[in-house]
N, C-alpha and C positions, 0 to 999 in steps of 0.2 A: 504494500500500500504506500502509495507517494507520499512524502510528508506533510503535506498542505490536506491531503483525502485524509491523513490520518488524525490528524488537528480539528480538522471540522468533525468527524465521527467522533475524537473525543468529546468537543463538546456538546454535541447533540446528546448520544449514551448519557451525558452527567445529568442535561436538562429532563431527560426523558425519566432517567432511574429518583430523577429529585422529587417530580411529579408524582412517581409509582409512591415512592416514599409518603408523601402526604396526606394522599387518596385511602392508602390504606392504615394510616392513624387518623384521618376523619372518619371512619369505617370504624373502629377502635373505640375513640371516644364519644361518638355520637352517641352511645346509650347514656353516660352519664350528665349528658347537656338534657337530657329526657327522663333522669329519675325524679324530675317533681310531677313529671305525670303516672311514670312506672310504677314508682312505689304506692303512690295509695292505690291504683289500680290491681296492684299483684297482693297488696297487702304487707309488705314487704318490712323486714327490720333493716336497719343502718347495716347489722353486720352481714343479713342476705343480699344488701346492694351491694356491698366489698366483696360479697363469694362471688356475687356477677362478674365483676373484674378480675377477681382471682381466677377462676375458671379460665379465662381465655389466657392471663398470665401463663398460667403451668401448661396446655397444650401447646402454645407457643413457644414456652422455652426449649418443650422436647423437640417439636418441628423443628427448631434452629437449630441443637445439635445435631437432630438426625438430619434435615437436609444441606446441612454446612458439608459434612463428611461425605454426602451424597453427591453434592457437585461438585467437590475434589477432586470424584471419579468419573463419573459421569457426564458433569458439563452444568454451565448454569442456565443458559436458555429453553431448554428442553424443563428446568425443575422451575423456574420465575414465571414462565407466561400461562400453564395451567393451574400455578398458585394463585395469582393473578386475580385469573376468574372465579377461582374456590371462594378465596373470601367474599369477593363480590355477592357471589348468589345466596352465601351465607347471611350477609346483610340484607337479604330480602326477606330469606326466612326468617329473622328476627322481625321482623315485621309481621306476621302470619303468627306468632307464638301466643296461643291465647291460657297458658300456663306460666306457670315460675320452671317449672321443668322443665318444660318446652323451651324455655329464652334462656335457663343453665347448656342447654342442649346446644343452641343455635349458636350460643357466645363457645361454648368448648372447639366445635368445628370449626368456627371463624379461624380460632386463633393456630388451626395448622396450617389457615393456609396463609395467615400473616408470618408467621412462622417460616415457612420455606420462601417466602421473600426476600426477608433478609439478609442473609450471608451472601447469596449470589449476588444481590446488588453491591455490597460491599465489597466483594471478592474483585466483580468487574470492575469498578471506579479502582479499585489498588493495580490492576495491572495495564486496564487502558489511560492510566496518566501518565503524564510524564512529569517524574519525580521532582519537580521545581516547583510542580502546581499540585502536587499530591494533596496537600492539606489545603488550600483551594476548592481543590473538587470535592470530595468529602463534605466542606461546609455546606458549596452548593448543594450537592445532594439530597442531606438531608437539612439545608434550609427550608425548603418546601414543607418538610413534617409541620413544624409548629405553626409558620404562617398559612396553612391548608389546615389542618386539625383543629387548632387553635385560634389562630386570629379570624379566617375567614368562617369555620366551622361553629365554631361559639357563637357565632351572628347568625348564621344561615341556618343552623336546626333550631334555634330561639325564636327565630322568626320565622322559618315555616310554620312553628305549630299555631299560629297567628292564621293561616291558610286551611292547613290540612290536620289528618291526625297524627300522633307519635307514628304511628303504625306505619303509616303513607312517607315520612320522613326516610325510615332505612331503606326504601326502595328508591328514592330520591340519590342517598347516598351512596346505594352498590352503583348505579348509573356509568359513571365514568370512568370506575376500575374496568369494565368490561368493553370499554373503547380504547384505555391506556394498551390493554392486553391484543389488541389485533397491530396497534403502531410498533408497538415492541415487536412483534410477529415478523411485521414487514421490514424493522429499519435493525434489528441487533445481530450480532454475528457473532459469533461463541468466541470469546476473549482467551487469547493465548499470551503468555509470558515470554515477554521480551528483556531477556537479560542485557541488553545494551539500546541507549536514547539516544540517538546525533552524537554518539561518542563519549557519553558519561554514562560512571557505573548507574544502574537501578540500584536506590538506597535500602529497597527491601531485600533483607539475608539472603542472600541465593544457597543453594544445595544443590544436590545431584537430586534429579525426582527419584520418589520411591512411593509406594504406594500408603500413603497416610493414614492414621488411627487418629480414631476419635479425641483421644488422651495426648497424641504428640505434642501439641502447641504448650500442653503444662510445664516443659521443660524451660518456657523462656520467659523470665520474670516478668516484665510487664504482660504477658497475656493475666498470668495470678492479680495482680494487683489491678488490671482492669476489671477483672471480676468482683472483686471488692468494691471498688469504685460505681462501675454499674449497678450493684445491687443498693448500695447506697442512695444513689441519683434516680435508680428507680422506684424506692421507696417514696423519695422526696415527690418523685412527679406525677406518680399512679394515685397516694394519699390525697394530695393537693389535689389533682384531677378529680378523683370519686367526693369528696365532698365538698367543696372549696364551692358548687356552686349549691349546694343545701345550705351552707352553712349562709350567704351570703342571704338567700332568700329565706329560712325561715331565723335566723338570730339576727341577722343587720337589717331585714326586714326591705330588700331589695324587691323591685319587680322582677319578673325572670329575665326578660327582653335587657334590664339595665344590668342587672350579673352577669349575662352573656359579652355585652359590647366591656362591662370591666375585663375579665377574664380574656376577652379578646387580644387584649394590648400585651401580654405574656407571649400570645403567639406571633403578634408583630415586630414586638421588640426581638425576640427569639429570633427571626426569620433575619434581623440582621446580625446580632451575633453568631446565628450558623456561617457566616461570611466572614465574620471582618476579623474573629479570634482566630478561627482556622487558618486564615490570612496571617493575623498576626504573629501566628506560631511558625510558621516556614520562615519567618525572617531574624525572631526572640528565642524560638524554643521551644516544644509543644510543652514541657512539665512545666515553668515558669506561668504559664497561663490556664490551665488545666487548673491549677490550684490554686490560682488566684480568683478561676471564676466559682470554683465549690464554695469558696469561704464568702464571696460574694453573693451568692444565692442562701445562703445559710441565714446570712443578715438580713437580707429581705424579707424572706419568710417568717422571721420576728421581728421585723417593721409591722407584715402584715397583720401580727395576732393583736400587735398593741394599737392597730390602728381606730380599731373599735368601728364606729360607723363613719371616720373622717373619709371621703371621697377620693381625696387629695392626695391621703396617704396612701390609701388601700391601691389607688393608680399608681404611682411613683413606685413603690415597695414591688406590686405585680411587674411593672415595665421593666426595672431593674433587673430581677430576679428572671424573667423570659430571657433579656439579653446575655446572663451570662451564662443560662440556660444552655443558650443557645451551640455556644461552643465548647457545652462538657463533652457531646456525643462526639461529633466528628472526630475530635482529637483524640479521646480514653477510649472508646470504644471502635476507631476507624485506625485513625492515621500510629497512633501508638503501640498499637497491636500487632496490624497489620505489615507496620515499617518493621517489626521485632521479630518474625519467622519469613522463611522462603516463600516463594510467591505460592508454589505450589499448595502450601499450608493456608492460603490467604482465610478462604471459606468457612475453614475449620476453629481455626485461630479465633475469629472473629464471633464466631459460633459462639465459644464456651463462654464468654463474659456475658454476650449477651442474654444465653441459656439461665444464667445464676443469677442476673439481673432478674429474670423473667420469672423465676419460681419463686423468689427466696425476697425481692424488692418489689413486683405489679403483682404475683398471686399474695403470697403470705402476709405481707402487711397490709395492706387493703381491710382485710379482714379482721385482722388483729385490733386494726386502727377503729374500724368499724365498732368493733364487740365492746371494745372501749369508751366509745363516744357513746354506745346506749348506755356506757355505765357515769360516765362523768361528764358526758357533753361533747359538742360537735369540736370544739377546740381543742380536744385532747388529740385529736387526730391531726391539726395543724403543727400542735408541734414536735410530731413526726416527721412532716414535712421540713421542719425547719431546722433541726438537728442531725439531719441525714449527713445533709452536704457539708453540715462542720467537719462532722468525724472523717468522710470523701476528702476532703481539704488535706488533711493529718496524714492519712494513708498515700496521699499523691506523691511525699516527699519521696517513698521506695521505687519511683517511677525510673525507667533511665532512659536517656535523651535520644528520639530517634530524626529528632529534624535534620533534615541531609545539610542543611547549608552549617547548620552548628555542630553534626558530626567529622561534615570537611573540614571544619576549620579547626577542632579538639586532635584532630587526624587518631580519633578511636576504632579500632576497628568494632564491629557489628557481632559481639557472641552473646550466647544464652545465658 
C-alpha cells in the first residue's frame, strides 16, 4: 500500500472504529438514562438496577478475554463486524423485555457482543498507526465513547422519552450500530503488523510470532497494573453512571431533561480530553498524565458530593472530571498496554485489563454500591465514585514509560 493510501486508511479505520466505539457505549448506557422510568415500572431496588449493569459488566469482561485471544488467531474483522450487529439487535430486545428477567437476559447478551468489540478495535488502531501518532489515535478512537454515550446520548434518550416510550428508545439506539456494521464490511481490511514505518523502529515490543495464550501478556508489568487501574476507573465511571442520574433527580430534585443536559457536559468535556491528553502524552509521557488525570477526576467527584444543589458547581466539578476522564482510557488501557507487549499480543494484552475492569469495577461495584445506597443513601454510592480514581492515581506510579518519543530519548530498551 502506497504511503499516502496508507495514511488516508489510517485515518479513516481510527474515524470509523471511534464511531463503533460510541455507538456501542450509547447502547450500554442508555438503560440507565431510563431507570427513572424502568425502575418503578419493573418494581425495581437500587441494588437490582446495579445487577442491570452488572450483568452486562461480567458477560463483557468474558467476551473480551475470550474474543481478545480469538483474534490473535483468527483475525479481527471476521470477530468486530458480526459483534457489531449482536449488540445492536440486543438493544432492541431490550426494548421488547416486559420482565426484570427478560431485560437481566437482554442486558447479559448485549454485553458479549460489546465485548468482542473491543480488543479488535484496539488491536487495529495499535498496529494501523504509525507510532508518532499512536497515542493520537487511540484518543481519537475512543473520543467518540463519551461525546456519543454521554454528551450527545444523555440528551437524546432524555429527550426522546418526551416523544416516545423507554421501550421505542433502545430500538432508536441499536439503529446505527447496524449501519456502522455494513461501512466497516465495505471499507476495513484485516490489519497486519508492520515491524518497520518510513524507516523507524515500531515502539510496540516486537517478538518472533508464536501462537499466544490467554495469560501471556501477565508477564509484562504495565499490562498488571492497567488492570488495576481499569478496575478502578471502572468503578468510578459505571457507579457514577448507574446513579448519578437518580440521584440528581430524586435528592437535588432535578427534572430528568435538566440531569441529562448536566451529565451531558462529562461527555463533552470527555470527548476533548480523549484528544488532547492522549496528545499530550506522545510529547510528556503517557505515566506523567495518566496520573495526573486519576487524581484529577478523584477531586471532582468530591466537588460533586459537596456541591449539594449548586448548579455551578455540580457543572464545573462534572466538566472537569469528563475531561480528564477522558484520557484515562486511551492511555492505561490502549496506548500503555499495548506499547508494552508484541504486536502480535496486541488483542490479548488489551483484553485482560479491560476483562478485570469489566467484572470486578462495571459488574461488582455497581451492585455493591447499589445494596449500599438502599442502606445509607444515594451518596454512598458517589463516593465510590470518587475515591476510585484516588487510589488509580497511587497505583499509576508502578507504570513504566512507553511513549516512543521519551523512550528515544531515555535510549531504554523495551523489556517485560
Amino acid at each position: 500500500m502506497a504511503n499516502n493510501e496508507r495514511v488516508h486508511y489510517e485515518w479513516g479505520i481510527v474515524i470509523l472504529l471511534a464511531l463503533l466505539g460510541g455507538l456501542f457505549m450509547m447502547n450500554r448506557l442508555a438503560i440507565v438514562y431510563l431507570f427513572p422510568f424502568i425502575i418503578p415500572e419493573f418494581e425495581m431496588s437500587y441494588a437490582q438496577a446495579g445487577g442491570l449493569t452488572s450483568i452486562l459488566a461480567i458477560t463483557t469482561a468474558f467476551a473480551i478475554w475470550f474474543f481478545g485471544g480469538l483474534s490473535d488467531r483468527i483475525g479481527r474483522k471476521i470477530i468486530l463486524i458480526p459483534a457489531t450487529v449482536f449488540f445492536s439487535l440486543m438493544s432492541w430486545f431490550s426494548g421488547i423485555t416486559t420482565s426484570l428477567t427478560q431485560m437481566f437476559w437482554s442486558r447479559g447478551l448485549m454485553g458479549i457482543g460489546i465485548g468482542a468489540v473491543l480488543p479488535p478495535s484496539i488491536a487495529t488502531i495499535a498496529i494501523e498507526s504509525t507510532p508518532s501518532r499512536r497515542g493520537l489515535n487511540f484518543g481519537i478512537q475512543q473520543a467518540l465513547g463519551p461525546l456519543i454515550s454521554i454528551g450527545i446520548g444523555a440528551i437524546l434518550v432524555t429527550q426522546l422519552t418526551k416523544v416516545m416510550s423507554w421501550r421505542m428508545v433502545f430500538f432508536v439506539v441499536g439503529i446505527p450500530g447496524l449501519l456502522i456494521s455494513i461501512i466497516l464490511y465495505l471499507y476495513m481490511r484485516e490489519p497486519r503488523p508492520r515491524p518497520m514505518i518510513e524507516g523507524k523502529v515500531n515502539t510496540i515490543e516486537e517478538g518472533l510470532p508464536e501462537k499466544p495464550g490467554f495469560f501471556t501478556p501477565l508477564k509484562y508489568r504495565n499490562v498488571i497494573v492497567s488492570s488495576a487501574v481499569n478496575f478502578l476507573m471502572m468503578c468510578c465511571l459505571f457507579v457514577f453512571a448507574t446513579f448519578s442520574i437518580v440521584y440528581l433527580t430524586k435528592e437535588i430534585h432535578l427534572p430528568l431533561s435538566e440531569a441529562g443536559f448536566l451529565l451531558s457536559l462529562l461527555g463533552f468535556s470527555g470527548f476533548f480530553g480523549c484528544i488532547l491528553l492522549p496528545l499530550l502524552s506522545d510529547h510528556i509521557g503517557r505515566k506523567p498524565v495518566v496520573i495526573s488525570s486519576l487524581f484529577v477526576t478523584g477531586l471532582c467527584f468530591w466537588g460533586f458530593i459537596l456541591s449539594g444543589s449548586n448548579h455551578t458547581l455540580l457543572a464545573l466539578s462534572v466538566s472537569i472530571a469528563g475531561f480528564a476522564i477522558g484520557g484515562i482510557g486511551p492511555i492505561a488501557l490502549s496506548a500503555l498496554t499495548t506499547e508494552s507487549v508484541p504486536p502480535y499480543l496486541a488483542a490479548t494484552a488489551s483484553g485482560i485489563p479491560a476483562s478485570f475492569g469489566e467484572i470486578f469495577g462495571s459488574a461488582l461495584m455497581p451492585f455493591v454500591a447499589g445494596y449500599l445506597s438502599d442502606l445509607y443513601g444515594l451518596k454512598t454510592a458517589l463516593i465510590f465514585s470518587a475515591a476510585a480514581p484516588l487510589i488509580g492515581g497511587i497505583v499509576g506510579f508502578l507504570y513504566k514509560e512507553t511513549a516512543p518519543k521519551i523512550v528515544a530519548k531515555k535510549a531504554v530498551p523495551a523489556t517485560p
